[in-house]
C-alpha positions in Angstrom: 45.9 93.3 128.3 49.9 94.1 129.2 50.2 90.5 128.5 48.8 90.3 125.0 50.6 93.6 124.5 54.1 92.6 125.7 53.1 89.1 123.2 52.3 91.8 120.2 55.6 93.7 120.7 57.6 90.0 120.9 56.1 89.2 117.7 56.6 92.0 116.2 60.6 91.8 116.7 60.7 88.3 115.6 59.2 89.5 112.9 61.3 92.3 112.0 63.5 91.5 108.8 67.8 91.1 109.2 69.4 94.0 108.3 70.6 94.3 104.7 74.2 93.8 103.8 74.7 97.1 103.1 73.6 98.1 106.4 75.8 94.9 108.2 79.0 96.3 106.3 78.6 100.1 107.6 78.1 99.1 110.9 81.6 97.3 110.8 82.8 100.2 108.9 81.8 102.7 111.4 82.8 100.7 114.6 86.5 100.2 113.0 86.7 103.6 112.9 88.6 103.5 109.9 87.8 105.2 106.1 86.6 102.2 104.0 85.6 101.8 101.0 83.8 98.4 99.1 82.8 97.3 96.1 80.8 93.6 95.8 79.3 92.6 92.9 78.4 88.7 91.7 80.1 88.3 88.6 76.8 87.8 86.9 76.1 91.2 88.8 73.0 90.0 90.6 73.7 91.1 93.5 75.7 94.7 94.2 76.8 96.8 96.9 79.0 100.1 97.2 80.4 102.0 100.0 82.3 104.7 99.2 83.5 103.2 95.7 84.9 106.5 94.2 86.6 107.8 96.7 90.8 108.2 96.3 93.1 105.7 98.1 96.9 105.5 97.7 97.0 102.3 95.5 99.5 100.6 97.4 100.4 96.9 95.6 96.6 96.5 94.0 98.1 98.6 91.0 99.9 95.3 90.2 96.5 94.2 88.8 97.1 96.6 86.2 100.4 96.1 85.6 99.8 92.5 84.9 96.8 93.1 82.6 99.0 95.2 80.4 102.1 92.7 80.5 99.9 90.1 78.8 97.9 92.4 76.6 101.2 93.0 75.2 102.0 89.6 75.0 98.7 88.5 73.5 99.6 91.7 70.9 102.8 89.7 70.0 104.9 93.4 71.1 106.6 90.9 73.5 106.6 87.2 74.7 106.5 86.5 78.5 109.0 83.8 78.4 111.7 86.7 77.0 114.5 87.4 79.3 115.1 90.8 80.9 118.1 91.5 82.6 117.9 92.2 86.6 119.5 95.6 86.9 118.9 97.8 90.5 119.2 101.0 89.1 115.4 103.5 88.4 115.0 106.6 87.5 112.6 109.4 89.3 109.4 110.1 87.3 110.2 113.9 89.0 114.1 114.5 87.3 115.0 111.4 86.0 117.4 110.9 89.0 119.0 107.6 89.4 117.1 105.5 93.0 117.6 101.6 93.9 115.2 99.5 95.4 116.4 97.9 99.0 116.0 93.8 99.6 115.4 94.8 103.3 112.1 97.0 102.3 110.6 94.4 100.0 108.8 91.6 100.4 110.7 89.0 98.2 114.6 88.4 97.8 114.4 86.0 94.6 114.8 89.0 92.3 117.6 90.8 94.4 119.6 87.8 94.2 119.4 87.5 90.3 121.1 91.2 89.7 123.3 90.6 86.9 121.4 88.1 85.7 117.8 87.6 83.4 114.8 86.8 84.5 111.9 85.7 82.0 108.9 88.2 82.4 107.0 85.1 83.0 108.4 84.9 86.2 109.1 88.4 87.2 105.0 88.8 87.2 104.4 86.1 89.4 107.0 87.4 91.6 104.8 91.1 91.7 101.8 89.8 92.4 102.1 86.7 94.7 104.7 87.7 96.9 104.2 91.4 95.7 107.7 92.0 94.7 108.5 96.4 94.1 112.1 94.7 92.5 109.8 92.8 89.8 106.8 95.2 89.7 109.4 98.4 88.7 111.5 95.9 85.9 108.2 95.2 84.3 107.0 99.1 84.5 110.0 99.9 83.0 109.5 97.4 80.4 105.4 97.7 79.6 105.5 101.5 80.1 103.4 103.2 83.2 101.4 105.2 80.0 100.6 102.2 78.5 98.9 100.6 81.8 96.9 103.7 81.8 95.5 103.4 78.7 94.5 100.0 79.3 93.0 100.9 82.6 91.3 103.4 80.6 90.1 101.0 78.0 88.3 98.6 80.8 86.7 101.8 82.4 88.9 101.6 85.5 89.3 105.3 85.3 89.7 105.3 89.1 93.0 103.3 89.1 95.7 105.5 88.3 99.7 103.8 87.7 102.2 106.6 87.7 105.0 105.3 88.8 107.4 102.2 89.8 107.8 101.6 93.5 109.7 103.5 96.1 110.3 106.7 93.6 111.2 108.8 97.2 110.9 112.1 94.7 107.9 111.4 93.5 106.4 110.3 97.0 107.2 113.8 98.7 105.3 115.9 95.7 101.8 113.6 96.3 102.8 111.5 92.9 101.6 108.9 93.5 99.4 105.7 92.3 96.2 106.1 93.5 92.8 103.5 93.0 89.3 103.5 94.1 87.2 100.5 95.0 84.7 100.8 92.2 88.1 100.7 89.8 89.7 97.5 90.9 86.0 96.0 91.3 86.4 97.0 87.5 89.6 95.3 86.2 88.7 92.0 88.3 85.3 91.8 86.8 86.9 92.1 83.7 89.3 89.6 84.5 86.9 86.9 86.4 84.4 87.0 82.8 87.8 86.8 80.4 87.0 90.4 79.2 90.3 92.0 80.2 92.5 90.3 77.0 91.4 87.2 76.2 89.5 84.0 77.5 92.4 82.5 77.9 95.2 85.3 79.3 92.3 86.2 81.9 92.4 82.2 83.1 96.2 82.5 83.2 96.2 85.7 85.6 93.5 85.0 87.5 95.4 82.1 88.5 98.2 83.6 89.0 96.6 86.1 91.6 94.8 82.5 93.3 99.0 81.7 94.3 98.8 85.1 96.2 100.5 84.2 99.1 99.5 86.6 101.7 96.0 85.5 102.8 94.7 87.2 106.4 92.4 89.7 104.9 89.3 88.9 102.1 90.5 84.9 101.8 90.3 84.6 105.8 86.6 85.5 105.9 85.6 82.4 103.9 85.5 78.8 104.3 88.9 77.2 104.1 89.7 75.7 100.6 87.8 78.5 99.1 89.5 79.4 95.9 90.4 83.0 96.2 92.4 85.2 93.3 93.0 88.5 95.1 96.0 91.1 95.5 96.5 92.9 98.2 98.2 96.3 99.1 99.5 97.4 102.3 101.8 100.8 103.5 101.7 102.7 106.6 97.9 102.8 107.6 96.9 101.6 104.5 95.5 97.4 103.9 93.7 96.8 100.5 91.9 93.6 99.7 90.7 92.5 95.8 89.5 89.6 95.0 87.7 87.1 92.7 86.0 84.8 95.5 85.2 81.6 93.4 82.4 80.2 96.1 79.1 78.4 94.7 78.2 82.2 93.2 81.1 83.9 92.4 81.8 87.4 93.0 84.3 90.4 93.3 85.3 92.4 96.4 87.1 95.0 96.6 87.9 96.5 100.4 90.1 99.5 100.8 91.1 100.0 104.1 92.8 103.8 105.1 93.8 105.0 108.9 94.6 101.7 111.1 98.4 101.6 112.0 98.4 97.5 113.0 97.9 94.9 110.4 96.4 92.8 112.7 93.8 94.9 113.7 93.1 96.1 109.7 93.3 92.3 108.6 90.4 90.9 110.7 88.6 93.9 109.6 88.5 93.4 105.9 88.5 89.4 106.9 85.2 90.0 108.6 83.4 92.6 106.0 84.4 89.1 103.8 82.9 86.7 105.7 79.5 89.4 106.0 79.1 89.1 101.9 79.9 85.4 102.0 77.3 84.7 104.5 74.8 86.8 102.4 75.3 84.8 99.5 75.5 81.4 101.3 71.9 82.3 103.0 70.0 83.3 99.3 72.5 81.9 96.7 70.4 81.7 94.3 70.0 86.1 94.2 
């Protein structure tokens, strides 16, 4: 009889089903001790998970996204053209008093546009300085140039409420009085839905930035939790104890995730975390890919 019973209880936890995704990400979540938040949906919204998706985040670099989607509405609007030149000036002005602040080349990530002061740069190239070596030089020129009001009423127009673009980059002023850009998962799961179904501007704008965001350069978060060669149009944003992840993930079902990441000091300790929440939703889809 102890037997057959010890047989009943084996088959009964072979039989028991795998934990859901939802339940595999929170268990990550909570051994990271970290605060995350995700947002996964399939692009033909099939499949959806959400962990914390409203909840506030400084924005870091992911309110590039935005700032791009509003550069080529206004292109696509004929208010400007992105091959028009704009001259590379170091000088920005506090969203606080209008006070004058520069940008420093040693505090960026890319020295292209430092080097061209005094010079023009098409906003063709300025963007794809922002997002894929996420240059603050480039993202506060094209600010400037597309207006932080206007990106907030085309946030608002995609219902990516969450996302919030105040300011340029760096604005020290601004920092110190809690100014700042802020986003939420379920917002940039928003604007890259948008993007990855050519609802954000048009069919064909949406193709050009979605492969602009696929040269994204810095890869050791969402693109390192799926199989090499994987096609991956993301942005990421990173400050002090703060790693963001967004991405289009163009596997045999494509989908959108979004991982915000608030309260680990070491990159390399935040990177394999959102790399391995990744590879959990990849694996879920490569198991049932046709849900």
């Amino acid at each position: 009889m102890i037997r057959l019973a010890a047989a009943g209880v084996l088959v009964c936890l072979a039989a028991a089903p795998p934990a859901s995704l939802d339940t595999r990400l929170r268990t990550l979540i909570q051994k990271s001790g970290a605060e995350v938040a995700v947002a996964f949906t399939t692009l033909d919204r099939t499949s959806t998970v959400l962990i914390d998706p409203d909840k506030t985040f400084h924005a870091a670099s992911t309110m590039k996204v935005p700032v791009m989607i509003e550069l080529f509405r206004q292109a696509e609007a004929g208010t400007l053209t992105l091959d028009e030149s704009l001259p590379i000036r170091n000088e920005f002005r506090s969203i606080v008093d209008g006070t004058p602040y520069t940008l420093s080349v040693g505090d960026d990530s890319d020295r292209e546009v430092y080097a061209n002061v005094g010079k023009a740069m098409t906003l063709r190239a300025l963007n794809e300085a922002m997002i894929t070596v996420s240059s603050n030089f480039a993202t506060n020129l094209l600010i400037e140039r597309v207006g932080a009001e206007s990106v907030r009423k085309t946030v608002s127009r995609l219902g990516a409420e969450g996302m919030v673009v105040l300011r340029g980059v760096e604005d020290t002023k601004a920092f110190e009085k809690g100014m700042n850009n802020a986003t939420t998962a379920r917002a940039l799961m928003v604007l890259l839905e948008k993007l990855g179904r050519g609802e954000a501007v048009s069919t064909s704008a949406d193709a050009d930035m979605v492969n602009v965001l696929a040269r994204q350069k810095f890869r050791d978060a969402i693109p390192a939790g799926v199989p090499a060669g994987t096609r991956v149009a993301h942005k990421t944003g990173t400050i002090t104890r703060i790693h963001h992840d967004a991405a289009i993930v163009y596997g045999p079902k494509p989908y959108v995730l979004v991982v915000l990441v608030r309260g680990i000091q070491d990159q390399k300790v935040s990177g394999p975390l959102i790399a391995s929440l990744s590879r959990e939703v990849w694996n879920e889809l490569a198991a049932s890919p046709s849900r």
